[in-house]
C-alpha positions in Angstrom: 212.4 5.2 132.3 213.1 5.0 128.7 211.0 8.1 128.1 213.0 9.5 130.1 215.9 8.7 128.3 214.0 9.4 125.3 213.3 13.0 126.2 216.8 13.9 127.5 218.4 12.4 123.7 215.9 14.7 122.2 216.4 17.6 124.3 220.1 17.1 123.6 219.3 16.9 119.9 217.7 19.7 120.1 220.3 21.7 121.7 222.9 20.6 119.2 220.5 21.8 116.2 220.4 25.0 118.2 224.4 25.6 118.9 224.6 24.6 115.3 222.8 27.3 113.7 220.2 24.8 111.8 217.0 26.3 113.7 218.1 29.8 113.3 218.9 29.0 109.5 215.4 28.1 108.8 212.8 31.2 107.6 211.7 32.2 111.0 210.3 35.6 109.8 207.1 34.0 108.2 206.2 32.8 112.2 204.1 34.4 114.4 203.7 33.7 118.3 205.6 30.6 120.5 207.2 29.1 117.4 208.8 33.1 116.3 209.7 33.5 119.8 211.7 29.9 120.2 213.1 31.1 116.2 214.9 34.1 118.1 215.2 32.3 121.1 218.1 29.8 118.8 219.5 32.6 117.1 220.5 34.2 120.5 221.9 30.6 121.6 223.4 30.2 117.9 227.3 29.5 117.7 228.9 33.1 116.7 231.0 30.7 114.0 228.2 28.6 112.7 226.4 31.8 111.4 229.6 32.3 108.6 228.1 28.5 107.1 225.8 27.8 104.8 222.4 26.1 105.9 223.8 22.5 104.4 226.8 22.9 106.3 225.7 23.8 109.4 223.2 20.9 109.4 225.9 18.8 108.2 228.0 19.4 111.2 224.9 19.1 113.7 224.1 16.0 112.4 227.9 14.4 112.8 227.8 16.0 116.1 224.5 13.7 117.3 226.2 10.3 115.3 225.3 8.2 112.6 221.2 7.7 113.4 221.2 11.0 112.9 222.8 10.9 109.9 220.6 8.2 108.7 217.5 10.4 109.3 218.6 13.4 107.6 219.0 10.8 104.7 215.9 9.3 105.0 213.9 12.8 105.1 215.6 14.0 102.4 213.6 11.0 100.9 210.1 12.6 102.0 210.5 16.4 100.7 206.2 16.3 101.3 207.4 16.4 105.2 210.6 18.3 105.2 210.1 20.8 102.0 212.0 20.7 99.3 215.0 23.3 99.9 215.3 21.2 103.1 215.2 17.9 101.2 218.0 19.1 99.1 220.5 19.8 102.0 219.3 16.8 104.0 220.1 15.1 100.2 223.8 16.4 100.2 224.6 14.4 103.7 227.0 12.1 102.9 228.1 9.1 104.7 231.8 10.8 105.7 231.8 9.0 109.4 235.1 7.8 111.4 236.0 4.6 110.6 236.2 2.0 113.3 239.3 -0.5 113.9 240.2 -3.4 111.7 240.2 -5.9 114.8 236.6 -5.0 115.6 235.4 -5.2 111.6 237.3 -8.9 111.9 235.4 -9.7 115.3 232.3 -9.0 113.7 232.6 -10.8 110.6 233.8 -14.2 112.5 230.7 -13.6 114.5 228.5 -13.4 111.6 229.7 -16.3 109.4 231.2 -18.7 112.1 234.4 -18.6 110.6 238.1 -17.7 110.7 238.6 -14.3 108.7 241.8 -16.2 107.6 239.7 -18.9 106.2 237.4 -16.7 104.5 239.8 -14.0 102.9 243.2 -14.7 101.5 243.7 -11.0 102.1 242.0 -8.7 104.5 242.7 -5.0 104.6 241.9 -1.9 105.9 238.8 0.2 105.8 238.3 2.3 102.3 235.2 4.0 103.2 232.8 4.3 106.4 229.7 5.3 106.4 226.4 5.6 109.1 225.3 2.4 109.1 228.3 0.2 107.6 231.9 0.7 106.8 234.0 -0.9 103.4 237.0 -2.9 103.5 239.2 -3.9 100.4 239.9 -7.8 100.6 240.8 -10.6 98.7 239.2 -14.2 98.1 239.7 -18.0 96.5 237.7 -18.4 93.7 238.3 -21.4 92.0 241.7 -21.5 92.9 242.9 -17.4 92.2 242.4 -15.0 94.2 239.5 -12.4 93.3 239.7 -8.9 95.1 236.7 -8.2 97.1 234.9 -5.7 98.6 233.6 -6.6 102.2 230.9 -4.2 104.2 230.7 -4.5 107.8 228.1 -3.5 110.2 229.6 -0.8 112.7 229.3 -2.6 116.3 227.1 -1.0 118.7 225.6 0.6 115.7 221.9 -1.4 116.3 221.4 -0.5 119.9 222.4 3.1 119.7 219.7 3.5 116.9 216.6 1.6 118.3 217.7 4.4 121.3 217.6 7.3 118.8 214.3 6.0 117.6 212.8 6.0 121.1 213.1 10.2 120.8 212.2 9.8 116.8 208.7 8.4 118.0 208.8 10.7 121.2 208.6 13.9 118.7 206.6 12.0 116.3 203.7 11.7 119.1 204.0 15.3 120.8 204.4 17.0 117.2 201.0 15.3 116.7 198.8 15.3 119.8 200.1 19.6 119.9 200.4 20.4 115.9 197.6 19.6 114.5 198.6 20.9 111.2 201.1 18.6 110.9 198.8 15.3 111.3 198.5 15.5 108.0 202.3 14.9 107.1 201.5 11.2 109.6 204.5 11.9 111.4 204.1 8.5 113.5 203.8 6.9 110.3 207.1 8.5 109.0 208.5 7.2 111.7 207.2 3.7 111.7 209.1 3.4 107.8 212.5 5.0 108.9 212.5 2.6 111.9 211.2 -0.3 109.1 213.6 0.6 107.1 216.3 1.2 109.3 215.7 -2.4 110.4 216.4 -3.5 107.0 219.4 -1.9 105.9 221.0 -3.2 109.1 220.6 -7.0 107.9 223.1 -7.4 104.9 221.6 -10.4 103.6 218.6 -8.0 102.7 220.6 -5.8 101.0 222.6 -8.8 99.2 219.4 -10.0 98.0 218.4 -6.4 96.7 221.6 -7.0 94.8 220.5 -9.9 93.8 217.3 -9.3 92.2 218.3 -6.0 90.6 221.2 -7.9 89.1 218.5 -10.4 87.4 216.3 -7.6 85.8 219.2 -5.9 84.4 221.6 -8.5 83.3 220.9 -8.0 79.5 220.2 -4.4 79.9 223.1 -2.1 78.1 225.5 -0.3 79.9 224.5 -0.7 83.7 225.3 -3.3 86.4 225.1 -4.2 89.9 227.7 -6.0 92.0 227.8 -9.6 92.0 227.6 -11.0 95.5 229.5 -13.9 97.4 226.7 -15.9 99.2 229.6 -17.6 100.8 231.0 -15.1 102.6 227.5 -13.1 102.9 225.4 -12.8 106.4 223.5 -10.6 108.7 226.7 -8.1 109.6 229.0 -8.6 106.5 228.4 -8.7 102.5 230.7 -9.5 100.5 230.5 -8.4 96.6 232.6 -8.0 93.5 235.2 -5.4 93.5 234.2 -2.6 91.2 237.3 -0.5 89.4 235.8 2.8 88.0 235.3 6.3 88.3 233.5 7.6 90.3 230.4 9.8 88.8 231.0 12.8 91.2 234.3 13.0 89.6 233.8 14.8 86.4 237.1 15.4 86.1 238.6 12.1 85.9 235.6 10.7 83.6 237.1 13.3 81.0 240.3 12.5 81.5 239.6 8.8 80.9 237.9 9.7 77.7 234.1 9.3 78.5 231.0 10.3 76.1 229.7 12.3 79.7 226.5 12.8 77.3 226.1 9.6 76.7 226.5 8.8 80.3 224.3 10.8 81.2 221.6 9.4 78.7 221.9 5.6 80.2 221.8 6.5 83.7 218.2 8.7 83.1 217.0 5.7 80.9 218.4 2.5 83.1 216.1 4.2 86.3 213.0 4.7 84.1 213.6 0.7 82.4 213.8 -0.1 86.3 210.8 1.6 87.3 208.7 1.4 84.7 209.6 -2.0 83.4 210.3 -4.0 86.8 208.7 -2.0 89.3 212.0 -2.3 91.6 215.0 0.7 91.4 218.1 2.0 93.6 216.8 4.9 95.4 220.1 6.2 96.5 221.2 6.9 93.2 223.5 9.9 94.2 227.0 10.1 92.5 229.2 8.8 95.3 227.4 5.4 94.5 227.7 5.7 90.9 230.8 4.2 89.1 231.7 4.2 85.5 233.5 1.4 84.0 236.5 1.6 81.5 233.9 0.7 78.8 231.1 3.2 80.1 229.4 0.7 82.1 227.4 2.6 84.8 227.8 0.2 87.6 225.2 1.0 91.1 226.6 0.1 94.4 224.8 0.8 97.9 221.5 -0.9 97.5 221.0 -0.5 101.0 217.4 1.9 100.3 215.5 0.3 97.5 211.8 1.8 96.1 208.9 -0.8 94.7 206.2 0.0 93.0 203.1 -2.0 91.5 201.3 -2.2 88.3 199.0 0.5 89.4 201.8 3.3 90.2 204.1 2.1 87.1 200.9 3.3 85.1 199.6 6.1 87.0 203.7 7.4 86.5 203.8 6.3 82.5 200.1 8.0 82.3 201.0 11.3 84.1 204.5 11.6 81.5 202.4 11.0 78.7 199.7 13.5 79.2 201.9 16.0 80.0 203.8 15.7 76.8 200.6 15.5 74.4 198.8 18.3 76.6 195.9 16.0 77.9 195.4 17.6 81.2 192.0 15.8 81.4 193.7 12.2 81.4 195.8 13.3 83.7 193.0 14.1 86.0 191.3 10.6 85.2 194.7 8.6 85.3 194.7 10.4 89.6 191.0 9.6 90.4 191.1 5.9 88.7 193.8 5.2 90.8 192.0 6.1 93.8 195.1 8.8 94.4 192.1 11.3 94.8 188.8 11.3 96.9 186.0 10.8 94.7 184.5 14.0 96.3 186.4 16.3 94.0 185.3 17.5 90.5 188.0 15.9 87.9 187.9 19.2 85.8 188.6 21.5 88.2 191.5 19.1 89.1 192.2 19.0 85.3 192.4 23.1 85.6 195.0 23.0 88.1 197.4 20.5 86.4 197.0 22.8 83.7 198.5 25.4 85.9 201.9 23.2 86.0 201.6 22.0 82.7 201.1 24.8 80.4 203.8 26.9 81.2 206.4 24.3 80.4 205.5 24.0 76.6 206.5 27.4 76.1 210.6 26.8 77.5 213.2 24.8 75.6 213.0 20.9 76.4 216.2 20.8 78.0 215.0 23.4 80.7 212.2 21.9 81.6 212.9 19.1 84.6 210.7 16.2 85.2 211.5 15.9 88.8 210.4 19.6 89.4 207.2 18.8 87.6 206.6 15.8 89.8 206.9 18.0 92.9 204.9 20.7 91.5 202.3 17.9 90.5 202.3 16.7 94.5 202.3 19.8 95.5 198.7 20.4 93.3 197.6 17.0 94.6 197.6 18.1 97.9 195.1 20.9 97.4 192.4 18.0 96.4 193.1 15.6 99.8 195.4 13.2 98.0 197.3 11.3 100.9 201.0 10.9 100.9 202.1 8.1 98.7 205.5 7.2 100.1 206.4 5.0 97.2 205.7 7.7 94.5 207.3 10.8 96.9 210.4 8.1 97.2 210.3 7.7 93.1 210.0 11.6 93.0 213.5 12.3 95.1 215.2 9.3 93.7 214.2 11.1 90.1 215.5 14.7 91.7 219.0 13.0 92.6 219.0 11.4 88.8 218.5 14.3 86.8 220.3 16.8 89.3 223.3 14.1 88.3 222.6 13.8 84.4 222.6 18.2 84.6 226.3 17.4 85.7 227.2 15.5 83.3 225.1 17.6 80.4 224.3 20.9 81.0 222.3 21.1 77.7 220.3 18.2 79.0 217.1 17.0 77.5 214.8 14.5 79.9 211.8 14.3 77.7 213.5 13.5 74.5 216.2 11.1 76.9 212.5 9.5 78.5 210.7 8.7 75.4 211.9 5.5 73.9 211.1 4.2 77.1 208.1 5.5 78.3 206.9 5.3 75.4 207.9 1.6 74.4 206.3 1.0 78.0 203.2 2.7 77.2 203.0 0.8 73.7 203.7 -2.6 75.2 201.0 -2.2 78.2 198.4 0.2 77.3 198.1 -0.9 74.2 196.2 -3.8 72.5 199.0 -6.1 74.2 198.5 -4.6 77.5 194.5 -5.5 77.6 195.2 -8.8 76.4 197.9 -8.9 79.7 195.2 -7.6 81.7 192.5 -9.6 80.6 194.9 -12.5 81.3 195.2 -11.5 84.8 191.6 -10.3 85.2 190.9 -14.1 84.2 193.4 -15.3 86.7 192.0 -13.4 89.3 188.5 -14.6 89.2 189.3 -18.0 88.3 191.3 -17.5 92.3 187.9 -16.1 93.6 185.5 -18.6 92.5 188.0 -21.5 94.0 187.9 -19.5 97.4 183.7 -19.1 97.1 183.3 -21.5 99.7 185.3 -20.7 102.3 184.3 -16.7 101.4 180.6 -17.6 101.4 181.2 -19.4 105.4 182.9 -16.0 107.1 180.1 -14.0 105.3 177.7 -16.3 107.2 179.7 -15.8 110.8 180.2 -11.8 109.8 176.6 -11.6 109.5 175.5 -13.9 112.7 178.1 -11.7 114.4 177.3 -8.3 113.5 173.3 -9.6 114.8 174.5 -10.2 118.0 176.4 -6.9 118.1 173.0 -5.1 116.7 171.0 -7.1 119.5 173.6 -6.5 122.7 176.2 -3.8 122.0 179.9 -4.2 121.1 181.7 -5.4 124.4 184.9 -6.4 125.5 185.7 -8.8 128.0 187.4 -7.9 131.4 191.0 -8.7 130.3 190.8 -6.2 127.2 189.0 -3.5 129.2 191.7 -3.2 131.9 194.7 -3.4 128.9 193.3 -0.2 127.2 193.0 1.7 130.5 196.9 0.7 131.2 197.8 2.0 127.9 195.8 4.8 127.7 197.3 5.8 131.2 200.9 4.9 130.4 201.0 6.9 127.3 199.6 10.1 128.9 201.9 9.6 131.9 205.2 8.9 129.7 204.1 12.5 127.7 204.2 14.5 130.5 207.3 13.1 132.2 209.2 13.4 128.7 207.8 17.0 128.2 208.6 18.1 132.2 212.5 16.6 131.2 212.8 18.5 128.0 211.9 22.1 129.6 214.1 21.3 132.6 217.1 20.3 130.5 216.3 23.3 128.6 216.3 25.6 131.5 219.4 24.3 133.0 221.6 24.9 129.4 220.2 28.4 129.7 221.2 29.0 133.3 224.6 27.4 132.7 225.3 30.0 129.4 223.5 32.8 131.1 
């Protein structure tokens, strides 16, 4: 039954996408067959009113309309422009958590429920909800620290929020399977995968303390940086459905406006936000990847302070270097080290020729030297860059496509604040103090350190590698000798899968079409 479910939530989606004027706002004129037919088919169907909006509002509205899941996913695919494209992941980008807010006595119920205690005994002061948003909602508060009260800000889980979510994700993986057992140009794109993360993610951002400790850590790696901070958070009052952090007074960085008005350098502003993300990437591996200016606050001194750590990206040694790598040789011209830096990572098969691959990130790379440096964006050159990789069979690296749009959202905001711009000469002092400090003579030493380390691991792990080599090898005899075989139990649990997935695919494909006939005979 819960396909069932699943494909009536997803047939109503659908329908709400259509009324909505998002599928008719897409570029329906480059199909051909079923899909242009089901393109006019929505335009017909389209609200006469939603066709006066513009693409991002319409699919603002739709995604209101269908509830804060929805909202989520539009967020999270603006994350993965390789899936969505990038005009797409640009509106999807611009969704901004403006939900309802919920009541006061249901944020209080759920905050006793989380930390066992009285709301009395925890705040001195508990007021009403500031801000709401898909997942969460803010509330402005007070609390006893050492004996004065300290105002607060205290996030709340919205109730219900969990159940209606793993519900929308039942239709998430519904389309994720038919998209790719009947497009099989989009297996490529992994759609299960995608999936699989939003849901892993989703799962993440709805536990607090995971987001507190995000805090946390980013607090650590920045705490002597200049001119950026995160919230501090109160442990104390901290648990699955609440977080409670420092109160942050500031202006906000969408409000250009008022950071004038209270006498900010805006280029200078601009300057530390670009170079805080890189010193986060490059230099800890661990960033805010919702970096957008309604979670961006500037402090009376010009501190950039970053709330929202609820979407965080990581990335290891080997990305922080393939990135640092990629920046370099595009600024010195050495489109053959770019090629190398790709294929020593292991980004691309080994089947390709690294020339020819070197020819094509010439294609990207040589018309840039020829503008003004503050025209030329680094984000668009990343997704010009994937765009190349793609030709050669690189797969989709989430973590560097998540670095890519969190880099998009950066310099879209820095443009804002400085017009006249310049990334490469902003990037330098820190890429290139990274690349001097770990490419470099100090970085082999580093590496030899670690290459030490490793091996000094392996040889204290020989004997117990050396006894599973000796089972692999008496099993794969056996195998050779008599066949692989499963026992009885196994045998009969891949038949009842097998048959229960092919079964729940029909019935959720026979409830979509009749749910979509019965709208059509109810308008018609």
């Amino acid at each position: 039954m819960s396909s069932v479910g699943a494909g009536f939530r997803l047939a109503r989606a659908g329908w709400v996408l259509v009324r909505e004027g998002v599928i008719a706002a897409l570029p329906g004129e480059e199909l051909s067959g079923l899909p242009k037919f089901g393109w006019r088919l929505a335009r017909l169907f389209t609200r006469r009113r939603a066709l006066a909006y513009e693409r991002s509002d319409r699919l603002a509205k739709a995604v209101v309309r269908l509830g804060p899941s929805y909202v989520k996913l539009g967020q999270f695919l603006a994350t993965r422009p390789d899936v969505v494209g990038n005009d797409m992941a640009l509106d999807l980008a611009m969704l901004q958590d403006k939900m309802h807010t919920f009541p006061r006595t249901e944020a209080v119920a759920a905050i006793e429920a989380s930390l066992g205690r009285k709301v009395g005994d925890l705040y001195a002061e508990f007021g009403n909800p500031v801000a709401a948003a898909s997942i969460a909602q803010v509330h402005a508060a007070e609390a006893i620290h050492d004996g004065a009260a300290t105002k607060v800000a205290v996030k709340v889980i919205r109730p219900g929020v969990r159940r209606r979510f793993f519900q929308d994700l039942e239709s998430y993986f519904l389309a994720a399977h038919l998209q790719e057992k009947y497009i099989p140009s989009s297996r490529r794109l992994r759609p299960v995968e995608v999936t699989e993360t939003l849901a892993q993610t989703t799962k993440i951002e709805m536990d607090l303390r995971l987001e507190a400790a995000a805090l946390s850590e980013l607090g650590e790696n920045t705490k002597d940086d200049p001119g950026f901070r995160v919230p501090s958070v109160d442990w104390e009052r901290t648990g699955r459905d609440v977080l409670t952090m420092e109160w942050v007074d500031g202006v906000k960085m969408n409000n250009i406006a008022g950071l004038e008005e209270a006498g900010h350098d805006l280029k200078a502003i601009a300057a530390n936000l670009v170079q805080s993300f890189l010193r986060h990437t490059l230099r800890d591996g661990f960033f805010h990847a919702d970096m957008h200016p309604g979670n961006l606050f500037v402090e009376e001194d010009g501190t950039i302070v970053a709330v929202d750590l609820g979407i965080a990206g990581r990335l290891g040694k080997k990305e922080r270097r393939f990135l640092a790598e990629i920046l370099y040789g595009f600024i010195m011209r050495d489109y053959l080290r770019v090629a190398e830096v790709h294929f020593e990572a292991g980004y691309v098969p080994r089947q390709h020729d690294v020339a020819a691959f070197a020819q094509a990130i010439r294609a990207i790379g040589e018309p840039i030297h020829g503008q003004p440096a503050e025209t030329i964006s680094m984000a668009k050159l990343l997704t010009l860059l994937f765009e190349v990789t793609e030709l050669f069979d690189m797969a989709t690296r989430p973590e560097l496509i998540l670095l890519q749009k969190t880099m998009v959202v950066v310099e879209g905001v820095a443009r804002t604040l400085d017009p006249a711009f310049n990334m490469w000469k902003t990037a330098e002092p820190v890429v290139g103090g990274w690349i001097a400090g770990n490419l470099g003579p100090r970085g082999m030493m580093i590496d030899a350190r670690d290459g030490a380390k490793a091996l000094l691991t392996l040889a204290r792990q020989a004997p117990e590698l050396a006894a599973r080599t000796d089972r692999l090898s008496r099993e794969i005899d056996l195998m050779a000798e008599h066949g692989l075989r499963f026992d009885e139990t196994t045998a009969r649990a891949i038949g009842r899968a097998e048959a229960r997935y092919s079964r729940s695919g029909r019935v959720a494909l026979w409830v979509i079409a009749l749910t979509l006939v019965y709208i059509a005979w109810k308008i018609l």
